[in-house]
LUMVO-217853 format. One record per residue (C-alpha): residue in three letters; chain; x, y, z. Coordinates in steps of 0.02 Angstrom, whole numbers. Each point is the difference from the previous one (the first is absolute). Example, Ala and Ser with C-alpha at 12.3 -4.5 7.8 and 13.67 -1.06 7.14 Angstrom:
<r residuo="ALA" cadena="A" x="615" y="-225" z="390"/>
<r residuo="SER" cadena="A" x="69" y="172" z="-33"/>
***
This chain:
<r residuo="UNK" cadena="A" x="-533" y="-239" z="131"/>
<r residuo="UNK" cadena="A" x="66" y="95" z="-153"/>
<r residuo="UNK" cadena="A" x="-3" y="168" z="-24"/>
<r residuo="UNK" cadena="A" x="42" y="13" z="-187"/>
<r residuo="UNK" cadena="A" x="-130" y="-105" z="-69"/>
<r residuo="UNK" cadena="A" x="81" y="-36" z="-154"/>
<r residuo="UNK" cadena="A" x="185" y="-6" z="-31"/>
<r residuo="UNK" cadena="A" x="64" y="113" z="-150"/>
<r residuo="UNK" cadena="A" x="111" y="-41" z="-130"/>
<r residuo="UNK" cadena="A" x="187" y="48" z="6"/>
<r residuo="UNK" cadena="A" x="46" y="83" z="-178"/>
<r residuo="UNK" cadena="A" x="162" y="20" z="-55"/>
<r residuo="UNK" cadena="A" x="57" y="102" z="-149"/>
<r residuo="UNK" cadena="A" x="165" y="-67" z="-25"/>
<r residuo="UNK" cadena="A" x="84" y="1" z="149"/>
<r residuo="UNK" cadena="A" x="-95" y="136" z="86"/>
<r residuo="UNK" cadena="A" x="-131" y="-56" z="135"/>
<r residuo="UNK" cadena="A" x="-188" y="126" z="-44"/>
<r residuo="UNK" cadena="A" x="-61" y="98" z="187"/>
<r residuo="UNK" cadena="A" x="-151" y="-42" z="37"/>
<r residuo="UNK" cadena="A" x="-156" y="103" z="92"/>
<r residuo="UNK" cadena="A" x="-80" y="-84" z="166"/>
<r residuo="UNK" cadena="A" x="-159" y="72" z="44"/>
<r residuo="UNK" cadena="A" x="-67" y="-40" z="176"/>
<r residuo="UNK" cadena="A" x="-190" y="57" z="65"/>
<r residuo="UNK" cadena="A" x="-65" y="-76" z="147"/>
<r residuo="UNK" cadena="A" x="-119" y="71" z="131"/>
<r residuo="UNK" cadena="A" x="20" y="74" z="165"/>
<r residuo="UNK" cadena="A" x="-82" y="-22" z="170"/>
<r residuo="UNK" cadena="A" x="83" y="140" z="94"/>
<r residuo="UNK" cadena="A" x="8" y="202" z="13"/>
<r residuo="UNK" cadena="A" x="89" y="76" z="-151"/>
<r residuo="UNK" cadena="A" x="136" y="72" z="161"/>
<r residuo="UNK" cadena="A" x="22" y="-183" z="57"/>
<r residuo="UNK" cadena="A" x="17" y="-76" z="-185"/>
<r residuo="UNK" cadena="A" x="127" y="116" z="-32"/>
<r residuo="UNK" cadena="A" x="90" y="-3" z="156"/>
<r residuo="UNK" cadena="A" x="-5" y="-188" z="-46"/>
<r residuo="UNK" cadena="A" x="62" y="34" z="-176"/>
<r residuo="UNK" cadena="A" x="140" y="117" z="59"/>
<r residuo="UNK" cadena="A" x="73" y="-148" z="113"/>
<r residuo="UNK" cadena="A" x="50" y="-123" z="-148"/>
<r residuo="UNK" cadena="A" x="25" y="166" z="-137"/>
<r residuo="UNK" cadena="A" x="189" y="-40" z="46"/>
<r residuo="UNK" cadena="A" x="-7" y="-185" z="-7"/>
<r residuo="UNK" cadena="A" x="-86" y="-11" z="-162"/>
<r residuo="UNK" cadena="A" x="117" y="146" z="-80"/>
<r residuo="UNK" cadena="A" x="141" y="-123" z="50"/>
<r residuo="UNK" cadena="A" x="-86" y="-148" z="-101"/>
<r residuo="UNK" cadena="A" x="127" y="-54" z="-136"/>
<r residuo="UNK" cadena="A" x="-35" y="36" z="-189"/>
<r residuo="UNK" cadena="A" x="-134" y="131" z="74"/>
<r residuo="UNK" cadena="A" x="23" y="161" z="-92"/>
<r residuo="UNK" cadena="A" x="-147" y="109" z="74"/>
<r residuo="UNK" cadena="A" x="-173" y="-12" z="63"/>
<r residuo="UNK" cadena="A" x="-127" y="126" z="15"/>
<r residuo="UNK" cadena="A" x="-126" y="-30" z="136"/>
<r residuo="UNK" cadena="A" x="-185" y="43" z="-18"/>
<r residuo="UNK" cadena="A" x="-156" y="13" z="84"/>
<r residuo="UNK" cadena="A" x="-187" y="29" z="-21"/>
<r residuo="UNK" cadena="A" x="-79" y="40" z="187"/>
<r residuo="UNK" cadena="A" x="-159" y="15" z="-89"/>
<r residuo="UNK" cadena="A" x="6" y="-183" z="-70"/>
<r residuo="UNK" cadena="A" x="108" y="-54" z="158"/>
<r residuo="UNK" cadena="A" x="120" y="-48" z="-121"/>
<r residuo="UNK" cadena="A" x="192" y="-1" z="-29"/>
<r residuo="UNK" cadena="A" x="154" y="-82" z="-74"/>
<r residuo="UNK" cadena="A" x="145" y="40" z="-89"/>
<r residuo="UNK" cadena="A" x="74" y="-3" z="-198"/>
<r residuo="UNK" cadena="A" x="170" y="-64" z="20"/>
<r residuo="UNK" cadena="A" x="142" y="-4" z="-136"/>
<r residuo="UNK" cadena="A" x="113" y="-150" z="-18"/>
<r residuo="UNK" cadena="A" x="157" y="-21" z="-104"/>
<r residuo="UNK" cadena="A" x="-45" y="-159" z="-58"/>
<r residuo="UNK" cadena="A" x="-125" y="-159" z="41"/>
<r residuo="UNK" cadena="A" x="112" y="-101" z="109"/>
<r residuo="UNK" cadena="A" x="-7" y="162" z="126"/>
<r residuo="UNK" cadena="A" x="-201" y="-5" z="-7"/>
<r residuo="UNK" cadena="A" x="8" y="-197" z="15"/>
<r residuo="UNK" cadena="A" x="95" y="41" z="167"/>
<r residuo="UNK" cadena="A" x="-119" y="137" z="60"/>
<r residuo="UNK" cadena="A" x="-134" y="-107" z="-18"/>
<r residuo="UNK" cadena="A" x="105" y="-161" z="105"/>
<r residuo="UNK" cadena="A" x="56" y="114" z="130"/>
<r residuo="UNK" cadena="A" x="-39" y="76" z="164"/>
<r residuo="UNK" cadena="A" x="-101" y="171" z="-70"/>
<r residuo="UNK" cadena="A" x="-107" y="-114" z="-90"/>
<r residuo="UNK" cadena="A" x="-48" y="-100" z="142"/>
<r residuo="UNK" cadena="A" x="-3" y="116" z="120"/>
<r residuo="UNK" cadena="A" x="-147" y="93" z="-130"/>
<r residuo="UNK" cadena="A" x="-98" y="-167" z="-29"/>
<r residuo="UNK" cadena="A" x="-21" y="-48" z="198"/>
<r residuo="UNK" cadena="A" x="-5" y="185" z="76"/>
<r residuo="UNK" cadena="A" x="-185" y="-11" z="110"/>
<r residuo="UNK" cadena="A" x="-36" y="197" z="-72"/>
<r residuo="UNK" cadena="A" x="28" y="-40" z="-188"/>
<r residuo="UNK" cadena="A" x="-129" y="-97" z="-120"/>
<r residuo="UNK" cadena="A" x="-33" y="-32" z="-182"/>
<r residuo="UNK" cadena="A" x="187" y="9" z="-33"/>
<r residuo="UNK" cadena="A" x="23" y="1" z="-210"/>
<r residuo="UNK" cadena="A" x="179" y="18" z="-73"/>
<r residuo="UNK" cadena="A" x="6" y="13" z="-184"/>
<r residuo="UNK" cadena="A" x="187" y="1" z="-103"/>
<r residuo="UNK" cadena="A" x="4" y="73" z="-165"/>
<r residuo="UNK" cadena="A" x="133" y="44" z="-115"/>
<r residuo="UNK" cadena="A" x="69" y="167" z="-65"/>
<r residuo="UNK" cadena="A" x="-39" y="65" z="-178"/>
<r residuo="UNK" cadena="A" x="182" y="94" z="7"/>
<r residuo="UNK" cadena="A" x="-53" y="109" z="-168"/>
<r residuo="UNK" cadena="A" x="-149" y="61" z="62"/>
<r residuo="UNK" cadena="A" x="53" y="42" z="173"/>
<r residuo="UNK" cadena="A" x="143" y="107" z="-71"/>
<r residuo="UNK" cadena="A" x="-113" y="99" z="-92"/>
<r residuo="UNK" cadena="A" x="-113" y="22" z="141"/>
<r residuo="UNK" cadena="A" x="164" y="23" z="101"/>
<r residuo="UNK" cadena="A" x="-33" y="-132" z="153"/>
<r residuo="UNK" cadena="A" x="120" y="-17" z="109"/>
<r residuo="UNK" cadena="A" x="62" y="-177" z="-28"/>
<r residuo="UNK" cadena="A" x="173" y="13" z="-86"/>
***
């Protein structure tokens, strides 16, 4: 099973590779203490993912949801989020459901202007 549902598109202006957003929900079937006990065991192991420039984790408790925006430095570092171990782990973890990843690309421009953190 997938957990990118669609693959995005690497862009290239010139030579330089575009950063793309990843934006994970998925449900929860535990405590908000033991989700992010959980969360705070692999917070290393996903800060060491390669191309991974940050993620902010986030949560809902009222919709018993959670997930994560993530910033890669390119599309060959999501394509190898979404092949790896993290990604797996997500899709066949008993206390997580309805798992949707979404990748989108940066509007640089606008982001500067509304100064997001993604230089």
């Amino acid at each position: 099973m997938q957990i990118l549902k669609q693959s995005s598109t690497q862009i290239k202006k010139g030579s330089e590779k575009v950063k793309k957003i990843v934006q994970i929900n998925l449900k929860y079937k535990v405590t908000r203490p033991e989700l992010e006990r959980a969360f705070l065991e692999i917070a290393q192991p996903v800060a060491d993912l390669k191309g991974l420039l940050w993620k902010v984790w986030i949560i809902n408790e009222v919709e018993r949801s959670a997930g994560g925006i993530y910033l890669f430095e390119d599309d060959d570092s999501v394509q190898a989020f979404h092949e790896g171990e993290i990604a797996a782990g997500i899709m066949k973890h008993p206390a997580l459901s309805d798992v949707e990843a979404k990748v989108f690309d940066i509007l640089p421009e606008h982001t500067k202007i509304t100064r997001g953190p993604v230089d």
